[in-house]
N, C-alpha and C positions, 0 to 999 in steps of 0.2 A: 570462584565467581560469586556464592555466595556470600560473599562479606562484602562488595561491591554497594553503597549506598547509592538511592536516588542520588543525582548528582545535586550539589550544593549550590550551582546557580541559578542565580532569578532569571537567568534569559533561555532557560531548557520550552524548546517549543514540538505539539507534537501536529500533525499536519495530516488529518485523514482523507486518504484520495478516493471520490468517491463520483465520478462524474462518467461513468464510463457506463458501454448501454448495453457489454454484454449479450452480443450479437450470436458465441457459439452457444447459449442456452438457450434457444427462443424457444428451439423441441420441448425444453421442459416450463417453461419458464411462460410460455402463451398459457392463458386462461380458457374457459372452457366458450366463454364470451369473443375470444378471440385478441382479447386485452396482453400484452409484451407489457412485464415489471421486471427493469432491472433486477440482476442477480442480489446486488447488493442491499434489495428493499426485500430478499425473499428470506426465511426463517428454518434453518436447517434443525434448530432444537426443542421445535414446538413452543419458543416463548418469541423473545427479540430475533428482530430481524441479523443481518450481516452485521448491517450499518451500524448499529447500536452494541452491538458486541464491539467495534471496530473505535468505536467512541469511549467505551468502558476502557479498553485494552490501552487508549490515549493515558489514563489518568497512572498509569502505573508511572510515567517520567513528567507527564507535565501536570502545570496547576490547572482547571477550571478555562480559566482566562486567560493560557497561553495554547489552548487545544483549539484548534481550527479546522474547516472543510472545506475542500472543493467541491460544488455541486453541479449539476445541470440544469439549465434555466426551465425545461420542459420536463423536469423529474420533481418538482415541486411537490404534486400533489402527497409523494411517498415522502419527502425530508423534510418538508415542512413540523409534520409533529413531533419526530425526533428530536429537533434542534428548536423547538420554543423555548428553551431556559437558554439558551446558547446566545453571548453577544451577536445580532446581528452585524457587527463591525467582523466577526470570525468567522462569516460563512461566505466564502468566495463564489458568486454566482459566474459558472463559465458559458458565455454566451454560444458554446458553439464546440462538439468534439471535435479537435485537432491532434489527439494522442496522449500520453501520460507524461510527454516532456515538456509539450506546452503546456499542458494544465500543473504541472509540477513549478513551471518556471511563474505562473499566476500568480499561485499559492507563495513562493518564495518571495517574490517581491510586495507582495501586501506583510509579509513578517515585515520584509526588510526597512519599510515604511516604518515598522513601532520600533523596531529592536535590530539594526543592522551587526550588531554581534552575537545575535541567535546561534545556539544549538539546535538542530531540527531534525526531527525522527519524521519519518515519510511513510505510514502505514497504511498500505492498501485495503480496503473495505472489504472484501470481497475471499475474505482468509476465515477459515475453521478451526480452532486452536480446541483440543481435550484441555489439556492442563495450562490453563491461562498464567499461573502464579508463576511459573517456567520460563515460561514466555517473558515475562514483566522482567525479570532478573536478566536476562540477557536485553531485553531492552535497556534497561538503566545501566548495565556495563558499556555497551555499547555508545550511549548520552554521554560517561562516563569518559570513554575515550577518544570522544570528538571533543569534548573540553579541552582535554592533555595535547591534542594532536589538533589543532584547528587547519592547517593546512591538509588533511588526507580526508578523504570520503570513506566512512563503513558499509559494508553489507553486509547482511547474517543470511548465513547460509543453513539447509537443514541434512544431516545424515542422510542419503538415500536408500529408500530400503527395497529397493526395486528401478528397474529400466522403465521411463517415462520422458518420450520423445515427446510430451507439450509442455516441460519447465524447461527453465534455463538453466544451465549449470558454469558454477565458479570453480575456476582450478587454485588451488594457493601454490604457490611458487615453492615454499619449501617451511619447514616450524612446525608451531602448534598454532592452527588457526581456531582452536578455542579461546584464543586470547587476541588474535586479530597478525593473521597473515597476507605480505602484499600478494595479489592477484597475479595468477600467471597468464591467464585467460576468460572471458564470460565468453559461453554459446549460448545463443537461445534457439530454442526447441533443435536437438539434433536428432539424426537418425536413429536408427536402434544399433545398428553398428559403433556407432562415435558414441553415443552418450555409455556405451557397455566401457567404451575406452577411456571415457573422461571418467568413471566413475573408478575405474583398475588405478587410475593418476589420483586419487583423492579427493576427488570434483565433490564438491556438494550442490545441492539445488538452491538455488537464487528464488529465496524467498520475498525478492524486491521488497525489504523491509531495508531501508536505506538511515545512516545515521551523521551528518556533519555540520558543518556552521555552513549559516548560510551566504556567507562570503564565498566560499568553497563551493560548494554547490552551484550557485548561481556564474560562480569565474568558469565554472568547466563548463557548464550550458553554454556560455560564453561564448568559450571557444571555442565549440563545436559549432554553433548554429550561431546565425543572427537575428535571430526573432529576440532573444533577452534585452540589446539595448532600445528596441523599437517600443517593443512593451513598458519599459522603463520610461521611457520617454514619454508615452501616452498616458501611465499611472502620475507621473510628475506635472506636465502639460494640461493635462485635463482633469486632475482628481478623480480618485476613486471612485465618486459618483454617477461618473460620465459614463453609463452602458454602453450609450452610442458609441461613441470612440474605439473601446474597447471592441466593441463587435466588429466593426468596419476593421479595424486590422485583422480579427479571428478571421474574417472573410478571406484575406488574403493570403495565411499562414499555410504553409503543409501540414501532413498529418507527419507525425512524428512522433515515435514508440522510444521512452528514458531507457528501456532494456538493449532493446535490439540496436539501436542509432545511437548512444549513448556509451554505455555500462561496457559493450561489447569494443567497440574502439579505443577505450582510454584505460584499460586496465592499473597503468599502471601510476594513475592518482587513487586506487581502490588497494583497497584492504577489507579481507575477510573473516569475521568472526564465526565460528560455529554455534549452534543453538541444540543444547541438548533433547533427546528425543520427549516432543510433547505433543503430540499427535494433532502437528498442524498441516493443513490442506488447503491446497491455494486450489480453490473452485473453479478451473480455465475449461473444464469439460464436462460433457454429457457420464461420460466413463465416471471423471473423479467425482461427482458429486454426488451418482449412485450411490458406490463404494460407502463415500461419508453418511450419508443419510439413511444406508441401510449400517451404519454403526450405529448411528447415533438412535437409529429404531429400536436394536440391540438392546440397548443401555434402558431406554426407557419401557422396554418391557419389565425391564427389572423392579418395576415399580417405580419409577423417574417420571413418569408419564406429568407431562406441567399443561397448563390453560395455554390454548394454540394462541398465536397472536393474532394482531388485531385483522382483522378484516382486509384492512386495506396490502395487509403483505398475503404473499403466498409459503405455504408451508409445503416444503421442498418432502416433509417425511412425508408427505399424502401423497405427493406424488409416485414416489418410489416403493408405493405399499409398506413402509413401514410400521 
């Protein structure tokens, strides 16, 4: 996998999701003021926030000016200064949480507007990564292999190194899903019984780090749901510009999660790549986020200790006595 180059086309886009309000951390995550900041504005390594780790981790596949975001129209105050160098044409404001498939299907259709034969890496905010450079290389394999294969959707999955009934887990059907096996099945969040059983079958954990053209992507939203041609119709009808519009459908839209209503239904347009061990942690709990932040305390006892970020985030190690 290492010999695998950034992929070679100009249409590699990377798409950070980032609009979400992170409602299971509020225990940690409320201020002493009584103020709730999204997870993804909070700073687990004493410097950048989530977000901007999440932003850095984009440029490993795409250029500058093909990295985009989802954001929330009421989360300003925290992405606002992340994203001042950032074309404001790249920053999808979502008027409104409806789940990570509507906003996924947002974000696809403002690509699909510049670049309708996009490559698109779907990277959640809200993820811990130790060894980033790890990460980036299976990223770019993965970019690599939605070019070759433009009809299939990738997911990277992570070795599990423990029973953990709050991710979702991907079964590969049979191979070496190092190099990208089809799906036999996605669970999300199972028992402690099933996830011991989906891990005994090969299961890896659904690191919802997603990789395909966004033809593909947006045909299976498609077909699952009917909110993509409505939205499409509204982005074409009204232009980008038009909030209003936009919002007046959000109003109308279900909530609707890309993992659970998605990913789990249609296994079998997915393929799963595995991602070798780089101590990434998807921050969905009070639990995992201790765990991380009392590593990452660890580490910078060691003398790592950096300038806490800015103000306006919260620093997850303070919380955890780190």
């Amino acid at each position: 996998m290492n010999s695998i180059p950034i992929p070679d086309s100009e249409e590699t886009w990377a798409v950070v999701l980032a609009a979400g309000e992170g409602r299971r951390l509020r225990g940690l995550t409320t201020t002493a003021t009584g103020e709730t900041i999204p997870k993804q504005f909070c700073s687990i390594n004493r410097r950048e926030c989530l977000f901007e780790l999440a932003l850095e981790r984009a440029t490993a596949v795409a250029k500058p000016e093909q990295i985009c975001t989802i954001v929330a129209s009421q989360h300003r105050r925290w992405w606002q200064q992340p994203l001042k160098r950032m074309s404001p044409w790249n920053v999808v404001v979502q008027p409104a949480n409806r789940g990570t498939a509507i906003g996924t299907a947002l974000s696809l259709l403002h690509i699909e507007r510049i670049n309708p034969n996009a490559t698109v890496l779907l990277l959640p905010a809200d993820h811990f990564v130790r060894d980033e450079e790890i990460l980036a290389k299976s990223l770019r394999h993965a970019a690599r292999s939605a070019v070759i294969g433009p009809a299939t959707i990738y997911l990277l999955g992570a070795e599990p190194d423990s029973v953990d009934t709050e991710l979702g887990y991907i079964v590969p059907a049979c191979g070496n899903h190092s190099d990208g096996a089809d799906v036999r099945e996605s669970v999300e969040k199972p028992d402690d019984g099933l996830a011991q059983k989906l891990i005994s079958c090969g299961a890896l954990w659904n690191m919802f780090i997603v990789a395909g053209r966004v033809e593909a992507l947006l045909d299976l939203l498609d077909k699952a749901f009917n909110f993509v041609s409505l939205m499409r119709s509204v982005m074409q009808g009204s232009g980008a510009g038009d909030v209003g519009a936009m919002a007046r459908l959000y109003a109308e839209l279900p909530f609707v999660d890309f993992s659970r209503d998605l990913l789990s239904h249609y296994p079998g347009y997915l393929k799963v790549q595995s991602v070798p061990p780089c101590g990434w942690k998807d921050l969905g709990t009070p639990t995992q986020v201790m765990a991380t932040v009392r590593d990452a305390g660890r580490r910078f006892a060691l003398g790592q200790r950096e300038t806490p970020p800015t103000a306006m985030y919260l620093d997850l190690a303070g919380v955890a006595g780190a």
